[in-house]
Steps between C-alpha positions, in 0.01 A plus 500: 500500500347138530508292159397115478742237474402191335679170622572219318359141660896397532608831732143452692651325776707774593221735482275307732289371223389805372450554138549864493643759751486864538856731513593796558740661243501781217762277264471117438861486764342635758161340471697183505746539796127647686363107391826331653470719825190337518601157417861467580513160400402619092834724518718219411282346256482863305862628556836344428802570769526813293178652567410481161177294383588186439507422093239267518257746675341702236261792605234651288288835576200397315615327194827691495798319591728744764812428304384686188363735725767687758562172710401523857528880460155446265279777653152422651162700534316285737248375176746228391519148589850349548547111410763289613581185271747277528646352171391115366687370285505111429468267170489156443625322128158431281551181254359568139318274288817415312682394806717858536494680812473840544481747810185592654491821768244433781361810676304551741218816494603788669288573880 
């Protein structure tokens, strides 16, 4: 059954531009190997050389994330909207009025 695939602006390139992208699958795994058949350039930016999504890749179906879920094997009706978003992580060191520095994470919104 078709499900929407929302892309992140940073994997857009590989999927022609598009924003989101229809697949064909009845678990999250197979709705995501239907998306790299399409766009066999977003395979290696998903998977690892194990064939395992990458640890920075995190997939939601709606706002659940697929690894509290079942993984890939995370079933899917056809109603749900999968998400793809890549993990940002950054920080910078903040100075405080009395001259100590402390840590400061910078993120980014997700897509």
């Amino acid at each position: 059954m078709p499900v929407t695939v929302r892309i992140p602006t940073p994997l857009r390139s590989y999927t022609d531009g598009q924003s989101t992208a229809e697949a064909e699958g009845d678990t999250v795994g197979t709705a995501l190997d239907d998306l790299a058949e399409q766009y066999p350039d977003l395979r290696e930016q998903l998977y690892g050389e194990d064939d395992q999504l990458r640890s920075f890749v995190n997939v939601y179906v709606g706002d659940e994330d697929i690894r509290h879920t079942g993984g890939a094997d995370t079933p899917l009706d056809g109603d749900e909207e999968v998400s793809i978003v890549p993990a940002v992580a950054g920080g910078t060191w903040v100075r405080e009025s009395g001259g100590r520095k402390r840590p400061c994470l910078v993120a980014a919104p997700a897509p």
